[in-house]
C-alpha positions, 0 to 999 in steps of 0.5 A: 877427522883424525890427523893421519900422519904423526910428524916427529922433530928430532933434537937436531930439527929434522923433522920425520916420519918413522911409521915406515907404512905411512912414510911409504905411502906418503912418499908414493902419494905426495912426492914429498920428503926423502925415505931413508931407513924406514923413515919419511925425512921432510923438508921444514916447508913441507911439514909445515904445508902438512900441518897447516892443511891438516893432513899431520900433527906435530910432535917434539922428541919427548912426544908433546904436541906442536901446532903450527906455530910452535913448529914454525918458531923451531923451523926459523931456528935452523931455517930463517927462510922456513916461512918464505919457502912454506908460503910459495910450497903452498902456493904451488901445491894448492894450485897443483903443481909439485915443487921441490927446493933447487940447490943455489944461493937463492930460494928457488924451487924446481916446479913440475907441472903434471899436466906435461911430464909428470918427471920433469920440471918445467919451471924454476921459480925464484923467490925474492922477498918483496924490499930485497933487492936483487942485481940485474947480474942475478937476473940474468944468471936466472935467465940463462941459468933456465935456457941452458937446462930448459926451464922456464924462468918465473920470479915469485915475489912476496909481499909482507902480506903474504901475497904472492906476485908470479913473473915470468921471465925471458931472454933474447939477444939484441935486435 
């Protein structure tokens, strides 16, 4: 089966696809990245997810191929949290759900499930490394953060295998 998506990283490490068609039809199919120009600009753990399922190939700026790994270790460079966030966006793709990184000082995605509303996400998920810690101050910021745009909280963490432990989270006041 031929790889039908050629992905391009720029020297700056973006990562695109120019084939305007293709990065059209990716965009519409997949929700993935941000069209601008023409071009497909992907985020690193979505190229990744791409590559490692074997829907794209990887190309450097002088057109050399990159597997997998060559492209992760020039994803780490700009991105040392690249892998973490590869991990939960294929969890959460494999499992059907689409995701999209959420602004904020810790990995967080904002989740749509489609089979509620397909335009509106329904969770956050928060990732934390498994032997991070984190405060309870966090934890409630989490917490209400979620309540005050309607989100449901879910914690992901990630074990140095890999695996990947989902935790919902809830909020009431006292008794």
């Amino acid at each position: 089966m031929a790889l039908k998506y050629e992905l391009r990283i720029d020297d700056s490490g973006r990562v695109k696809i120019t084939d305007p068609k293709l990065s059209e039809e990716l965009y519409n199919k997949s929700c993935m990245g941000e069209l601008e120009g023409g071009e497909l600009k992907l985020r690193p753990y979505e190229a990744l997810f791409l590559i490692y399922n074997e829907k794209a190939y990887a190309v450097d700026g002088k057109g050399n191929p990159l597997g997998f790994k060559e492209l992760l270790r020039e994803l780490l460079k700009r991105d040392r949290r690249a892998w973490l966030k590869f991990l939960i966006y294929n969890d959460l793709r494999r499992r059907g759900f689409l995701a999209r990184e959420a602004e904020g000082r810790l990995i967080k995605f904002a989740v749509i499930d489609r089979s509620k509303d397909p335009k509106i996400a329904s969770y956050f998920i928060y990732v934390i490394p498994e032997g991070e810690g984190i405060e309870f101050k966090d934890l409630k910021e989490m917490v209400e953060e979620c309540i005050r745009l309607r989100k449901e909280p879910i914690i992901a963490i990630i074990d140095k295998e890999g695996n990947i432990s989902y935790y919902s989270l809830s909020f009431f006041k006292g008794l």
